[in-house]
N, C-alpha and C positions, 0 to 999 in steps of 0.2 A: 720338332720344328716343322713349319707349313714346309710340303714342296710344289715345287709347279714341273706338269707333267705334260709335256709335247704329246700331242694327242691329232695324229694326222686323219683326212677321212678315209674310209676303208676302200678298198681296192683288192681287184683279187689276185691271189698269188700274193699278196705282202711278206715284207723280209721279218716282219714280227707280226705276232698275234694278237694285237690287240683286240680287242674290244669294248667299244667304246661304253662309256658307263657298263662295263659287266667285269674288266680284266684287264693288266697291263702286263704285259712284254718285255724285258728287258735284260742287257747282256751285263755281263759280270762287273763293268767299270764302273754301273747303278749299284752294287750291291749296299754298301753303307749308307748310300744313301736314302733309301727305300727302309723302312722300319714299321712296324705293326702301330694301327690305328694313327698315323700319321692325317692331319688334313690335309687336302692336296688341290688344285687349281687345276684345271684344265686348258692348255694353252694351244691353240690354233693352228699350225704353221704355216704359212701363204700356198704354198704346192698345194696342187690340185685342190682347194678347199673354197665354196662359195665365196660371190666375190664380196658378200656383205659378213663371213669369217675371217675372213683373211688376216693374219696377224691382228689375231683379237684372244681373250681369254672368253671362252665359253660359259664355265660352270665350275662348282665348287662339289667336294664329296670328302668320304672317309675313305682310308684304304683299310683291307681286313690284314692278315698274316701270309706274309708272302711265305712260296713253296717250289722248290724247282722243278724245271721244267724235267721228264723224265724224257725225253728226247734230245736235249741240245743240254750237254756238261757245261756247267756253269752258267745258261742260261738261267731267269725266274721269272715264275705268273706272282701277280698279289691281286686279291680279288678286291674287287670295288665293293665296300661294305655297303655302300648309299652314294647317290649321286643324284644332282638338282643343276639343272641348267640354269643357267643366270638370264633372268628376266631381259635384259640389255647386255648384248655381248660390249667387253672392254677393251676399248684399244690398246694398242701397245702404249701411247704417252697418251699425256694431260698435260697440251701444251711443249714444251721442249722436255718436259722431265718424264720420264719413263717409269711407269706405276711398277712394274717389279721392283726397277735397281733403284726409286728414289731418286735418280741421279740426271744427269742427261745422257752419262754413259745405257749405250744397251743390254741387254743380256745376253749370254755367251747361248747363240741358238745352236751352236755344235752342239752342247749338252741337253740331252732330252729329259734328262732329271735333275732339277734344276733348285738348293734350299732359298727359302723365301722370308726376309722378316716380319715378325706377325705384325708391325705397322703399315708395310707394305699389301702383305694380305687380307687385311681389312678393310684397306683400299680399295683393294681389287672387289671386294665383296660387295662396300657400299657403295663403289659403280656401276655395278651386276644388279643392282636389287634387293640385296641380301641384309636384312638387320642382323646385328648382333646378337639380340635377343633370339632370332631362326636359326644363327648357325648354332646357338647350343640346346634349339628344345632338342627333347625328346624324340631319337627317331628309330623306324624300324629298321633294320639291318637285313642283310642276307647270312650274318651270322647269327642272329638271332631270331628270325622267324620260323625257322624249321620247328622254335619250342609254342610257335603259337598258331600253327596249322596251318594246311594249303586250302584257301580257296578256289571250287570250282568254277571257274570263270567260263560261263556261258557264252559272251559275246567278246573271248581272246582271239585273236587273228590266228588263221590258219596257215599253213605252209604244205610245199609239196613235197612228199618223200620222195628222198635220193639212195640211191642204190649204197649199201655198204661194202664197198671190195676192201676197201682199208677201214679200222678206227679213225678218225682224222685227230690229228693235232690241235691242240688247244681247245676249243669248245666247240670245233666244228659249225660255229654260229654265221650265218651268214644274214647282214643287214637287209630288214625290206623296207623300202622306202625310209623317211627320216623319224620316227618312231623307236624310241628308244624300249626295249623291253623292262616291264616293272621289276619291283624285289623279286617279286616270287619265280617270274620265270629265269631272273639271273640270277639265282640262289640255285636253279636248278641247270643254268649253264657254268658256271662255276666250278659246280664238279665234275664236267667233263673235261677239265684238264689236268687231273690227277689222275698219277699214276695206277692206284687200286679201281678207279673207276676204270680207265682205259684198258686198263689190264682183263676185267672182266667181262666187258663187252666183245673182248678180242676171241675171249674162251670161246663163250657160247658163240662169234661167228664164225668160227674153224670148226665146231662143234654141229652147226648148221649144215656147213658146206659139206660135211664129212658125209652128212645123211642127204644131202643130194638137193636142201633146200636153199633159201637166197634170204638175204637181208636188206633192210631200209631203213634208214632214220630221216628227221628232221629237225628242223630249230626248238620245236617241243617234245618228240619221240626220242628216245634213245635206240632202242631198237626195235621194228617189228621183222618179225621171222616166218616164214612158211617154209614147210616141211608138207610134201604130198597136200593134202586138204586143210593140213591143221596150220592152226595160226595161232601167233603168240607177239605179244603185247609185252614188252620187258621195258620194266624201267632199274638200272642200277643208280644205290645209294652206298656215298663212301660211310665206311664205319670208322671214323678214327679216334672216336672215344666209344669201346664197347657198351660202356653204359646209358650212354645216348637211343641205346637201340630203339626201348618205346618211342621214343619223339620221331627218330629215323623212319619207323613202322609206318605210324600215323600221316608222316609227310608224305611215303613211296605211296602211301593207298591213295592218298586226296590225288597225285598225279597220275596214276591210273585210272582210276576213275574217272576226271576229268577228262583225259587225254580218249578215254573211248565213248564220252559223247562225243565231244569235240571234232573226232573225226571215225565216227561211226561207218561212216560210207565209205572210207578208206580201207579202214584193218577189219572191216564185215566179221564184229562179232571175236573177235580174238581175245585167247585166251589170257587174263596175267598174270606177268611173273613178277616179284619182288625178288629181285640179286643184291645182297651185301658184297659190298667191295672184301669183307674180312668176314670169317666166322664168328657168330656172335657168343659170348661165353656159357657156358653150359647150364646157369640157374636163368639162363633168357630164353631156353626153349620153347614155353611159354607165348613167342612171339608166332612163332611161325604154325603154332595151332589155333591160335586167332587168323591167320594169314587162311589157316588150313579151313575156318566152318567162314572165313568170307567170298571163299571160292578163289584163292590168291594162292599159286605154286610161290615155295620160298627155298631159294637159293645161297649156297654162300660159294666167296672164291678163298679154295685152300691151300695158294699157292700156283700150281701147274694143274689143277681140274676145281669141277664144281662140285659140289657137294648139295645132294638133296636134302633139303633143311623138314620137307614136308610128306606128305603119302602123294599130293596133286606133284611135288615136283620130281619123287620117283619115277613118275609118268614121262614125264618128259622125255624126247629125244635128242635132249641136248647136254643133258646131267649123266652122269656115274651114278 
């Protein structure tokens, strides 16, 4: 069943993590309601929110498979599989009747997750812009793109790196302007809020600090690191189906890659590292000797240390 999802604008310090088209946030009294590949509505709620959003529904999307929060018991993230903002935001009614409830009754706006009938939802769609024919083509996902490669994108918006004293919570994403980020780069924020991702970024910056150096990330970086003169370029990939590793490979290089033209002038020339959230199984070794003649250290997290996956990540001052 369709739900509709309170989807406030961002502000800093918020009491949940959303992000908008990339993540949603929500505490335990959501749980049943919130369900894998769910279509979902995006509703507005008048606070703080432009005055031409203002209790209006936005936009329409899929949700992917929600996963709890490894911070907050009983908390859960569900990641925005796709999302399409609605051509003409919709109002709350049409007239005295109210496009959710059908009714002239309103909808319970206490509840931020909200089920919706699919008469009413396709409502709300074909007020938005949305044929029915669009909401079922074919579309790319952030679940599914990692199998069809990362594009280097030349002309992606840059950001400034912020110093890492903590991993931050949730995706650590911080909105610029009203620009929502595409698939690819929220397939790549996504996984900073799992636990194996966070978990391994945390190593190597305890790992860092130990040898005397400092860390940084951004909205696109996950970590860069200096240590005395050398510099390292890390990007962590969750591994939660081992066998996914070649596609996982494939995806962590295209972000490296990209990520050091992108901002050349920044991380001057740093070195990269590929970190799995998990050890990859022993007939995938394979992986990290490609990693190894592309000039790419590879890493995995073993638990409580990293493990050098490659002869470049032996090197390393950050690995066992």
């Amino acid at each position: 069943m369709p739900v509709v999802l309170s989807q406030r604008t961002w502000h800093d310090d918020p009491k949940y993590l959303d992000r908008e088209g990339v993540i949603y946030h929500y505490p335990p009294q959501y749980r049943t309601r919130v369900n894998p590949y769910d279509r979902f509505i995006y509703y507005r709620p008048a606070g703080g929110a432009a005055p031409h959003e203002r209790s209006t529904y936005i936009g329409h999307g899929l949700l992917g498979n929600p996963f709890p929060d490894p911070h907050r018991p009983g908390f859960w993230f569900v990641d925005i599989a796709w999302y399409e903002p609605f051509k003409n935001v919709v109002p709350l009614t049409h007239g005295d009747v109210a496009y959710e409830t059908e009714d002239v009754k309103r909808p319970q706006f206490q509840s931020a997750v909200r089920p919706i009938r699919e008469t009413a939802y396709f409502r709300i769609l074909a007020a938005g812009g949305v044929s029915a024919g669009r909401e079922f083509s074919p579309l790319v996902t952030t679940e599914n793109v990692v199998g069809v490669g990362y594009p280097v994108r030349l002309e992606a918006p840059k950001d400034d790196l912020r110093i890492l004293a903590i991993v931050p919570p949730g995706t650590g994403y911080v909105p610029k302007g009203n620009d929502l980020p595409n698939v690819y780069e929220t397939a790549a924020l996504q996984e900073r809020a799992r636990r194996d991702h966070q978990s391994t970024l945390d190593l190597i910056r305890k790992q860092v600090e130990r040898a005397g150096g400092a860390c940084w990330y951004n909205n696109n970086i996950d970590l860069f690191a200096r240590v005395g003169e050398q510099r390292f370029l890390v990007e962590a990939k969750s591994l939660n189906d081992p066998r996914a590793v070649v596609d996982v490979m494939r995806y962590g290089m295209g972000q490296l890659f990209d990520y050091r033209v992108r901002y050349r002038a920044e991380i001057e020339g740093a070195s990269p590292v590929l970190a799995f959230g998990a050890l990859p199984l022993p007939e995938a070794t394979f992986v990290a000797n490609i990693l190894q003649e592309n000039g790419v250290s590879c890493v995995g997290n073993a638990g409580s240390s990293l493990v050098a996956l490659n002869e470049r990540a032996a090197r390393l001052p950050f690995c066992s």
